[in-house]
C-alpha positions as CSV (number, residue, x, y, z in Angstrom):
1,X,75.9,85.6,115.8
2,X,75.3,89.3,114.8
3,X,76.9,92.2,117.2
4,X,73.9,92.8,119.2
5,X,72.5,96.3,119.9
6,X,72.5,96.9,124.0
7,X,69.4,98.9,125.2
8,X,69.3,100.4,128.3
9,X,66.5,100.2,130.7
10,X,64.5,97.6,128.7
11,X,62.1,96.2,131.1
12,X,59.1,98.7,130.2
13,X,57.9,101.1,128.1
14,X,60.2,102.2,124.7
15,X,62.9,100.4,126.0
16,X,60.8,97.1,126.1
17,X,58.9,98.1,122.6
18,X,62.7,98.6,121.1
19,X,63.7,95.2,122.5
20,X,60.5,93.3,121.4
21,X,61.0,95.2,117.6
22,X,64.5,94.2,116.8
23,X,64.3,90.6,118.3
24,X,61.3,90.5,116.1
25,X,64.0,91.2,113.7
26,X,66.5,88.7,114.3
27,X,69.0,91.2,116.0
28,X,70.9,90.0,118.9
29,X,70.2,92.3,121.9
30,X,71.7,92.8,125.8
31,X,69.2,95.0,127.8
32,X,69.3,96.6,131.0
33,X,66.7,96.3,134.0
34,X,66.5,97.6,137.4
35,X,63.5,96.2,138.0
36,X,63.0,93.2,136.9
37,X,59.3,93.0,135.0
38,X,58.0,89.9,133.9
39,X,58.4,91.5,130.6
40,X,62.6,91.1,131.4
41,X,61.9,87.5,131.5
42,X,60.0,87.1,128.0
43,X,62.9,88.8,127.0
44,X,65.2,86.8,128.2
45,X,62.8,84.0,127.0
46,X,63.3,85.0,123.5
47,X,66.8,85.0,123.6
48,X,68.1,88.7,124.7
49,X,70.5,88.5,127.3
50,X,69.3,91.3,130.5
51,X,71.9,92.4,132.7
52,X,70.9,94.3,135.9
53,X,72.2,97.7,136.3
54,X,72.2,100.4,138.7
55,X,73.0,103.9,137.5
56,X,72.4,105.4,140.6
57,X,75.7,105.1,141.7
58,X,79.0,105.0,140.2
59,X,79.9,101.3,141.5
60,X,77.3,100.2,140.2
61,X,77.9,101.8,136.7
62,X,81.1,100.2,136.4
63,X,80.0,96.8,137.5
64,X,77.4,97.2,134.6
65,X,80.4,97.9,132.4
66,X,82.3,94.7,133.3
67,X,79.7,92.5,132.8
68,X,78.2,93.5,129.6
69,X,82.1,93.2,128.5
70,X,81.8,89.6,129.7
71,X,78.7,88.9,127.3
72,X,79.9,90.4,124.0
73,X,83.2,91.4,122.1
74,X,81.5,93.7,119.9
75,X,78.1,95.7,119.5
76,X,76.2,97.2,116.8
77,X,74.8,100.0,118.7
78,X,74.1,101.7,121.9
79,X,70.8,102.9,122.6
80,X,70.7,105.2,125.8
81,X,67.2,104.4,127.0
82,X,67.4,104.4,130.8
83,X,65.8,107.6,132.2
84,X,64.2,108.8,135.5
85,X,61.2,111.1,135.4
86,X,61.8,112.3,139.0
87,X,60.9,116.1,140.1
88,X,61.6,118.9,142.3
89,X,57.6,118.6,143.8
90,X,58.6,114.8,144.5
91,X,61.6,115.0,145.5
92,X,62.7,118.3,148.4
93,X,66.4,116.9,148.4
94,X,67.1,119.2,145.6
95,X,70.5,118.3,145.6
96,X,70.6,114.5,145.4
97,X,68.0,114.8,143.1
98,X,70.5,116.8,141.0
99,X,73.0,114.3,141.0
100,X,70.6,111.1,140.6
101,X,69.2,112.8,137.6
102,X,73.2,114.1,136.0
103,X,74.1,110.3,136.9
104,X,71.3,108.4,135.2
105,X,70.8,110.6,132.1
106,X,74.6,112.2,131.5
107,X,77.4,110.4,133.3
108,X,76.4,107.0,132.6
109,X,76.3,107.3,129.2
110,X,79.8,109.5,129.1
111,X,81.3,106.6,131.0
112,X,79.6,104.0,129.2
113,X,80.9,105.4,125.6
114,X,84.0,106.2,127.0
115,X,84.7,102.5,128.2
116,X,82.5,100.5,125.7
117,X,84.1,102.3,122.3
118,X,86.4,99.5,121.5
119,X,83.6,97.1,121.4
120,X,81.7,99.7,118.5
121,X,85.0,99.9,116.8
122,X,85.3,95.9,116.6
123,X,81.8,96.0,114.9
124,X,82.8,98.8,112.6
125,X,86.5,96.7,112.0
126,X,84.5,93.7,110.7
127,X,81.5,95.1,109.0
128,X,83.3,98.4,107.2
129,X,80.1,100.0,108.4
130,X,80.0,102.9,111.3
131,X,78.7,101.8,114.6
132,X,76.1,103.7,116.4
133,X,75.3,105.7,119.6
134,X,71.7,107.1,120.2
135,X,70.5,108.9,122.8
136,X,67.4,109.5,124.1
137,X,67.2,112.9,125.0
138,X,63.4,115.2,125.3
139,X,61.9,118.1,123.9
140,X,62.5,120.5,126.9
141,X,66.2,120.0,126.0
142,X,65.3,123.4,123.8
143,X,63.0,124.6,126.4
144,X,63.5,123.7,129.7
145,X,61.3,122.8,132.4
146,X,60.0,124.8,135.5
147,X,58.4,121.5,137.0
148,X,61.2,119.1,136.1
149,X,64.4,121.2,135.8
150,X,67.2,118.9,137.0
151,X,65.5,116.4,134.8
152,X,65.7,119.1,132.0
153,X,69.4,120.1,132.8
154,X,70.6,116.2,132.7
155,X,68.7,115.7,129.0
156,X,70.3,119.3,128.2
157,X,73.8,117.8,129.1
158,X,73.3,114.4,127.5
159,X,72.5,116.7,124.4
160,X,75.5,117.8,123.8
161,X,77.8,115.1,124.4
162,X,75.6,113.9,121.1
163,X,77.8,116.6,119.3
164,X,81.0,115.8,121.6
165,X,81.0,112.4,121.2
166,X,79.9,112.5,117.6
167,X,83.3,114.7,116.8
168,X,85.4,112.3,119.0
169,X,84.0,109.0,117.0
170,X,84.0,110.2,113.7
171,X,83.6,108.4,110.8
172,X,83.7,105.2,112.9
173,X,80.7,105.5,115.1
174,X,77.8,108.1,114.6
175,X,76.3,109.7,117.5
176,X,72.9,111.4,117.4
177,X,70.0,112.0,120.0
178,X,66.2,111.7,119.3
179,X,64.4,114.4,121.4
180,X,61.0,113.2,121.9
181,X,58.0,115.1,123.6
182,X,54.6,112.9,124.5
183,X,54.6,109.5,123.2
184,X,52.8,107.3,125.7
185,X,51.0,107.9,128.7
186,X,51.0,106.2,131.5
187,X,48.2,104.0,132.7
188,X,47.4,106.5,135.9
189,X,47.7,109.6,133.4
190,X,43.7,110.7,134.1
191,X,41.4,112.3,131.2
192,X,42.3,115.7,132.1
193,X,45.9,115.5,132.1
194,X,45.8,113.3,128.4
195,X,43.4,116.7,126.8
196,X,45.3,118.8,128.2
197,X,48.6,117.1,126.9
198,X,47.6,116.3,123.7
199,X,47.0,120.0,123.1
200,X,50.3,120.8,123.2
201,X,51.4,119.4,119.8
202,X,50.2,120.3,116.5
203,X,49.6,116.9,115.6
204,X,47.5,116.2,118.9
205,X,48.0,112.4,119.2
206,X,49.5,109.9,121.6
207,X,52.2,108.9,118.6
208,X,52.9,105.6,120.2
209,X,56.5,103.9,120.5
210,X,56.5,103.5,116.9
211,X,57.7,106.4,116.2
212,X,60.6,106.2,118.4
213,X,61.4,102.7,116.7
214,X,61.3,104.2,113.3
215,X,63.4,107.1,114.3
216,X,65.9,104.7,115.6
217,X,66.0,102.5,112.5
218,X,66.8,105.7,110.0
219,X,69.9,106.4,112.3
220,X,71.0,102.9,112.2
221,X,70.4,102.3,108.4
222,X,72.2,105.9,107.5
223,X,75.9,106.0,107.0
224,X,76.0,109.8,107.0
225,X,73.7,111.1,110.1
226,X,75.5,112.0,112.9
227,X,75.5,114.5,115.7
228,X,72.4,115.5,115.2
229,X,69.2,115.2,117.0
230,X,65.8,114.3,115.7
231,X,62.9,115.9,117.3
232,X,59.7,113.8,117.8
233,X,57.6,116.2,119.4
234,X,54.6,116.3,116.8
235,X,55.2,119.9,116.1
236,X,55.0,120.7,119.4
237,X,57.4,124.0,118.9
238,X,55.1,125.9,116.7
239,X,52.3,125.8,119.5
């Protein structure tokens, strides 16, 4: 059995395409759900093994820890996927919102790096090739965001534990973020909103979760990348 990659919140969206790409693949994979879609049991289905996770809390951060640690001795890669898209204008307890968002998007993957390293470094012991952390970051990491700026803080800070993290790991596991901007919309995105999006980019296309899956696969298959972040935002800076 290969080291399986672990994705985190897999049950929909680029988490789910990621999972569906690399079983298509033959990779082993452990995912994480909070809710769990009917998509999480296809999954499952095909062979992934889904662990529940809450990363709302510290408990249950840790209790995600130990169990993935009861699944697998080693793992390929971590792919730091799970992300909340929550907002000052829907959310007036400014201050838990500031914490849920540091939680999800900054100190679960600290911890989780911090306490799942030894299972990278077995895979890098056995296969003489670097392990790999990625994580997903967003464009308003150079930017920020007047309508989502906890949300923009937490991506800011998970930014640059890509370079920490890189630096601590090196050669033996490569860190690096991908920073992407609009790639799908969601279904109760109306035709205003999409124009008006898609005008921010030079490209001006819904890109689709393709891109994030091929942005993925050049960090995995390089040996030299690391502590970078590669932007997917269609050119959206120059606009």
């Amino acid at each position: 059995m290969t080291s399986p990659i672990l994705i985190t919140g897999a049950g929909q969206r680029i988490g789910l395409a990621l999972a569906q790409h690399y079983i298509a693949q033959g990779q082993s994979i452990i995912i994480t759900y909070r809710t769990r879609h009917a998509a999480v049991d296809k999954l499952e289905q095909q062979g992934a093994v889904c662990i529940y996770a809450d990363f709302s809390t510290d408990d249950g951060i840790s209790a995600f820890i130990n169990a993935l640690k009861e699944h697998t001795t080693s793992l390929r890669a971590i792919v730091h996927n799970a992300s909340s898209w929550d907002c000052e204008a829907n959310n007036p307890d400014f201050a838990a919102l500031f914490d849920n968002m540091m939680r999800i998007h900054a100190k679960t993957p600290y911890l989780i790096n911090l306490m799942c390293a030894e299972l990278l470094l077995n895979y890098q012991q056995n296969e003489k090739v670097p392990a790999d952390i990625i994580h997903l970051t967003d464009y308003v990491v150079e930017t920020g965001s007047p309508k989502h700026l906890a949300y923009a803080a937490s991506k800011a800070a998970l930014d640059n534990l890509t370079k920490s993290f890189s630096a601590k790991y090196a050669p033996n596991i490569k860190v690096n973020s991908v920073a992407p901007s609009l790639i799908i919309f969601n279904e109760h995105d109306d035709e205003q909103y999409r124009a008006k999006t898609l005008k921010k980019s030079l490209m001006g296309i819904e890109p689709g979760c393709q891109e994030i899956i091929n942005s993925i696969d050049l960090l995995l298959q390089s040996h030299y990348i690391t502590g970078r972040s590669l932007p997917i935002d269609g050119g959206r800076h120059l606009k």
